[in-house]
C-alpha positions in Angstrom: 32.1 8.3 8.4 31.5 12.1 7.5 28.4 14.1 9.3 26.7 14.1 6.0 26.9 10.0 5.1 25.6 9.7 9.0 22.8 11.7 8.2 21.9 9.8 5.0 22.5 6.8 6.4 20.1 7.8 9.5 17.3 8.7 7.2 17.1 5.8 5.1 17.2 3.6 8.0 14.0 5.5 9.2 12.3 5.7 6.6 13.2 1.8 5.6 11.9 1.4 9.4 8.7 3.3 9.1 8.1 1.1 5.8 8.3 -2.3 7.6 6.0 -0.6 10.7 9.1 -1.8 13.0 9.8 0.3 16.2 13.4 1.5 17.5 13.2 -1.6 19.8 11.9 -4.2 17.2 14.6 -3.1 14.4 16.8 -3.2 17.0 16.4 -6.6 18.8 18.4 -9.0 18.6 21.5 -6.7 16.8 22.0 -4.0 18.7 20.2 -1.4 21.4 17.3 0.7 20.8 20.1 4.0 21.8 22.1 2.9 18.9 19.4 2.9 16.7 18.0 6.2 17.6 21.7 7.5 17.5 21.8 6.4 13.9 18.8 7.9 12.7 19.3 11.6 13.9 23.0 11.0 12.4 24.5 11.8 15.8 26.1 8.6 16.3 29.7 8.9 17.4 30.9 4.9 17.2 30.4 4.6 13.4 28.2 1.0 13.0 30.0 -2.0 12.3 29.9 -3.3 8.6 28.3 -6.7 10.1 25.5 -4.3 12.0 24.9 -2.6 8.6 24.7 -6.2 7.0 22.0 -7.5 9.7 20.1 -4.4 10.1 20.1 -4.1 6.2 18.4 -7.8 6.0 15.6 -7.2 8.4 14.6 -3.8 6.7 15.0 -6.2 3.3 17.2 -3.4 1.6 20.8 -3.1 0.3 23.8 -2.0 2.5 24.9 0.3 -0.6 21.3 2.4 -0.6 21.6 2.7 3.4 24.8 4.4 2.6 23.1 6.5 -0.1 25.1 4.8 -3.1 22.5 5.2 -5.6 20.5 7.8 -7.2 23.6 10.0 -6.9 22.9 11.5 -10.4 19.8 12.9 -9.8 19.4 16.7 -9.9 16.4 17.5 -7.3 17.2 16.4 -3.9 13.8 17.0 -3.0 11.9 15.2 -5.3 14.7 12.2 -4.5 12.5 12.0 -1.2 9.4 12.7 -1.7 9.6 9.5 -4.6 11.2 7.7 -1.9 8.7 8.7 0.9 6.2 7.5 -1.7 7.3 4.1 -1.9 7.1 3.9 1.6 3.8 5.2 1.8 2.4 2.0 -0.8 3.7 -0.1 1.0 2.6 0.9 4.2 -1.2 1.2 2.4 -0.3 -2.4 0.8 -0.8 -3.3 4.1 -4.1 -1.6 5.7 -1.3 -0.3 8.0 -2.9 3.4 8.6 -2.0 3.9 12.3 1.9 4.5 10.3 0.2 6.4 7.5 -0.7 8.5 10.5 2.1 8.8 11.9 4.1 9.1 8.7 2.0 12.0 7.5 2.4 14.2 10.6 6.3 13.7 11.3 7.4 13.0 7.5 5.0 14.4 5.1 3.8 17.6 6.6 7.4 19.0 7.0 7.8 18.6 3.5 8.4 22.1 1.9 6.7 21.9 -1.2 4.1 24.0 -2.5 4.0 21.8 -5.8 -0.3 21.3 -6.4 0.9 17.4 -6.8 2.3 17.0 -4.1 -0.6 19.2 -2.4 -3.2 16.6 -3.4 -1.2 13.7 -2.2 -1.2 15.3 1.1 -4.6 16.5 1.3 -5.7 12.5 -0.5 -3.1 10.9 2.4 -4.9 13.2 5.3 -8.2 12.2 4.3 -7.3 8.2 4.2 -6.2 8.6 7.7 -9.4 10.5 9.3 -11.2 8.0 7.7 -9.9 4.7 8.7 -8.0 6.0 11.5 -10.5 8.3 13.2 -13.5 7.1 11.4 -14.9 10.6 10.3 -16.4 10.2 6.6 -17.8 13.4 6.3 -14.1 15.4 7.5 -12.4 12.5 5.0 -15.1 13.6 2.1 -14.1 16.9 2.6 -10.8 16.4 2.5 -10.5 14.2 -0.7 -12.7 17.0 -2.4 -10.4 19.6 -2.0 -8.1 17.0 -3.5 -9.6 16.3 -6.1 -10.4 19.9 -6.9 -6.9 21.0 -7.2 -5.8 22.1 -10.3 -2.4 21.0 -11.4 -1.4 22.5 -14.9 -1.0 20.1 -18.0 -2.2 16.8 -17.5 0.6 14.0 -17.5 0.7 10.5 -17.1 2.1 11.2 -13.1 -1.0 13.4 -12.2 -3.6 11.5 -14.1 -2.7 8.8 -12.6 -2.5 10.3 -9.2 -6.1 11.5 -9.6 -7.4 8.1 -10.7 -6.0 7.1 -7.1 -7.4 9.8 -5.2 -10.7 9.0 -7.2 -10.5 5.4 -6.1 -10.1 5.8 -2.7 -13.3 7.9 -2.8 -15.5 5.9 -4.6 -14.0 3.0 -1.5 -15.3 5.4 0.8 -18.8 5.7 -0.6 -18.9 2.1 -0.8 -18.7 1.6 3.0 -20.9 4.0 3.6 -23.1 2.0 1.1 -23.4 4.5 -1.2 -22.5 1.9 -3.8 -24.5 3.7 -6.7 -22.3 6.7 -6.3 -19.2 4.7 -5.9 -20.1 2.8 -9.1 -20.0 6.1 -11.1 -16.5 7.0 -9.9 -15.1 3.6 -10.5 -16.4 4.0 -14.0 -15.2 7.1 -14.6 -11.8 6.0 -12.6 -11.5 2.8 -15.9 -12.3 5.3 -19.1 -9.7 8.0 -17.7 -7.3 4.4 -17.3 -8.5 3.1 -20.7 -7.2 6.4 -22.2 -4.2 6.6 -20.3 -3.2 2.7 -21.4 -4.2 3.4 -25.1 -1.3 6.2 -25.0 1.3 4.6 -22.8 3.1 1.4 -22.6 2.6 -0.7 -20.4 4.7 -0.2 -16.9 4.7 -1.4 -13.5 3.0 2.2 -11.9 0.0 1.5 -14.4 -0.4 -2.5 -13.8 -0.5 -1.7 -10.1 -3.2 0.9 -11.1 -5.2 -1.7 -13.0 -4.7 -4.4 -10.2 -6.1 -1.4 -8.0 -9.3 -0.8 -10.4 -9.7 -4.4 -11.1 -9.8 -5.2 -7.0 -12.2 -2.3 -6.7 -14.4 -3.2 -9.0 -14.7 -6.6 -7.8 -15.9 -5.5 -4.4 -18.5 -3.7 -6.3 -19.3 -7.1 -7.9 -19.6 -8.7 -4.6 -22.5 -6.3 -3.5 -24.2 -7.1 -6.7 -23.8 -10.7 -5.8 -22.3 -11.1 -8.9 -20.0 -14.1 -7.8 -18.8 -15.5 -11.1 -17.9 -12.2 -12.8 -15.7 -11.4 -9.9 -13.5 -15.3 -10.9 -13.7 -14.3 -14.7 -12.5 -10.6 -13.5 -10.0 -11.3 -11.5 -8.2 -14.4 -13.4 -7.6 -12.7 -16.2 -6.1 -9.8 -14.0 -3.7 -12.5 -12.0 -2.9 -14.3 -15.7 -1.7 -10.6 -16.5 0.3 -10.1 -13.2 1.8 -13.3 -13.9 2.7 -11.7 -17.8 4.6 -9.7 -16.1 5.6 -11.5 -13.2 4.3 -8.9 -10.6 2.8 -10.1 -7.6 1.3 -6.2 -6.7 -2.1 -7.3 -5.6 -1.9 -10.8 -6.2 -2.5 -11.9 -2.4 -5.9 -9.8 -2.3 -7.0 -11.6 -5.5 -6.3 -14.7 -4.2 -8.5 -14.0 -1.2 -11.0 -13.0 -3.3 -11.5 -15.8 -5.5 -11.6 -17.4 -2.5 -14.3 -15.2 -1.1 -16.4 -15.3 -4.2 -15.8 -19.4 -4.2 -17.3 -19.6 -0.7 -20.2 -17.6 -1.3 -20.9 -20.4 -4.2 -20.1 -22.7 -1.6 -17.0 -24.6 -3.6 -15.3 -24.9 -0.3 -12.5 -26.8 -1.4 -11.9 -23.9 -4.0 -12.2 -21.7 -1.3 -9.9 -23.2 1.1 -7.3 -23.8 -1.7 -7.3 -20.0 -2.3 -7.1 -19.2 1.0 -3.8 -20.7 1.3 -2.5 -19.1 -2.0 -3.5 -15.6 -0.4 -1.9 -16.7 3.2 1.9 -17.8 1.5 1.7 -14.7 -0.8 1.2 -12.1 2.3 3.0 -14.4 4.6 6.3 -13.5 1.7 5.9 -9.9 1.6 5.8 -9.9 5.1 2.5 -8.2 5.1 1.7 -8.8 8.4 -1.6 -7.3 8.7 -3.4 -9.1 6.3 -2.3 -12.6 6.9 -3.5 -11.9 10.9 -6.9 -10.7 9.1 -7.3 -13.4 6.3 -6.1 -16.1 9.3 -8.7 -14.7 11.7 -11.4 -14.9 8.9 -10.0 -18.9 8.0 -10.7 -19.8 11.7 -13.8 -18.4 11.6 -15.2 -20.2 8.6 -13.9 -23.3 10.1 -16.1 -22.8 13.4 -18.6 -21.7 11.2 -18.6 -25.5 9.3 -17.8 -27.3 12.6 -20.9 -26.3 14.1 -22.8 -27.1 10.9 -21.2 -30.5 11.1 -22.3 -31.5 14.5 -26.1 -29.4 13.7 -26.8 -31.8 11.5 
C-alpha cells in the first residue's frame, strides 16, 4: 500500500473511531493491538493490514472497507471542504449522542487545526466551542458569549447551508436559555428559529439536512411545551413529526420522540402508554448504538419503577 493510501486510510479510521467515541484499545479489542491501531492512523504502519482486519475493523466502526481506503468522493475538487463535510458528520453524530466529552476532544485535536478562514466554518467553530464550555465545563455566561460572536458573524449572501447553520446555532442558544430558565427568552428564539425554517421550506424541497432541522425544532419546541405543562400538545406535536419521519423513512430523532411521548404520557399518568414508549425509545437508541442515551433513558425506567414500587407498598 502507497504512503498516501496509508495515510487516508489512517484518517478515516480515526475519524470513524472518534465518531463511535471508541478508544485505540476498544476499536482494537478483540482484532488486533492497540500499536497496530495507532500505526494505522498516523499512516506509519509498515505490515500493510490484512483484508480480513480491514473487514472486521470496518464492521465495528459500521462503515465500508472501500471508503476506509478512500474509494469514494474521488471526483470532488476541494480537498478541504471533503473533510470538513466529513468531520461534520462526525460531529452529529457525536451530538446525536449528548457525547460532548468527544466534542471536546474533537474540537481541540481536529477542528482547531483546520486552516480555514471561511466565516462558516468560523461560526461552526466558535457555535461547537461554546456547546462544549457549556455542557462540558458548565460556564453559561463564557458559552453565551461565545455563541454571540457566532451568531454575529457575517457570512455574505445567505444560502440554504448558512441559514440553516444559523438556525442551529440559534437553537442551541435558545436550549441554553432554557436551562437557565430563561424560558421566555428561549421562546422568542425558537420562534424566530421556525419563521426563518418556514421560509427556508417554502423555497426548497424537502431533503434530509432540513427534516433533521425540523425534527430539531419540533424536539425543541416540545421541551418548551413541557414547561408550559402543555402535555397533550407535545403528543399532537410530536406524532405528526414521527408520521413525517416515517414519510420519509428517517429515524433522525425518532428515539428522543419516542421518549417524549413517553414523558408527556407519564406526566398524564397513562403509565402503560408510557412504559410502551419507553421501550420504542430504548430499541431505537439501543440500534444506532447510541450508547449514551439508552444508559440515561434506562437509568430514568428504573427509577420510575422504584418510584411506583414504593407507591405500591404505601398504599
Amino acid at each position: 500500500m502507497a504512503d498516501k493510501n496509508n495515510k487516508i486510510l489512517g484518517a478515516r479510521i480515526k475519524k470513524a473511531r472518534l465518531a463511535k467515541g471508541f478508544t485505540q484499545a476498544k476499536l482494537a479489542e478483540g482484532i488486533c493491538t492497540q500499536a497496530q491501531i495507532s500505526n494505522i492512523e498516523k499512516g506509519t504502519n509498515n505490515d500493510n493490514p490484512s483484508s480480513h482486519t480491514l473487514f472486521l475493523l470496518s464492521e465495528k466502526l459500521d462503515t465500508s472497507m472501500s471508503y476506509l481506503y478512500g474509494q469514494d468522493n474521488a471526483f470532488h475538487g476541494n480537498v478541504q471542504d471533503i473533510e470538513f463535510d466529513e468531520l461534520r458528520e462526525i460531529i452529529n453524530r457525536i451530538k446525536s449522542r449528548r457525547d460532548y466529552e468527544t466534542l471536546n476532544y474533537i474540537i481541540k485535536h481536529e477542528l482547531e487545526n483546520f486552516n480555514n478562514t471561511d466565516e462558516f466554518f468560523n461560526q461552526y467553530l466558535q457555535w461547537h466551542k461554546a456547546l462544549v464550555v457549556y455542557y462540558v465545563e458548565d460556564n453559561f455566561e463564557k458559552a453565551e458569549s461565545l455563541i454571540l460572536n457566532a451568531l454575529n458573524i457575517t457570512i455574505g449572501e445567505e444560502s440554504l447551508r448558512t441559514t440553516t447553520q444559523k438556525i442551529r446555532v440559534k437553537m442551541s442558544y435558545s436550549n441554553f436559555l432554557m436551562n437557565q430558565e430563561r424560558h421566555d427568552e428561549a421562546k422568542v428564539l425558537l420562534d424566530e428559529c421556525m419563521s426563518d425554517y418556514d421560509e427556508l421550506i417554502q423555497n426548497n424541497s424537502m431533503s434530509f439536512e432540513l427534516l433533521e432541522l425540523h425534527n430539531y425544532l419540533i424536539l425543541n419546541l416540545s421541551n418548551i411545551y413541557f414547561n408550559q405543562q402543555k402535555y397533550e400538545e407535545i403528543l399532537e406535536l410530536i406524532s405528526k413529526a414521527i408520521e413525517q419521519s416515517h414519510k420519509y423513512n428517517s429515524m433522525v430523532s425518532l428515539g428522543d420522540f419516542y421518549y417524549q411521548i413517553a414523558l408527556a404520557n407519564k406526566r398524564l399518568n397513562h403509565l402503560e402508554l408510557y412504559f410502551m414508549n419507553v421501550e420504542k425509545a430504548l430499541t431505537i437508541f439501543d440500534l444506532q448504538r447510541n450508547d449514551q442515551m439508552y444508559m440515561f433513558v434506562s437509568k430514568k425506567l428504573e427509577l420510575t419503577n422504584k418510584e411506583l414500587e414504593l407507591l405500591t407498598v404505601s398504599k
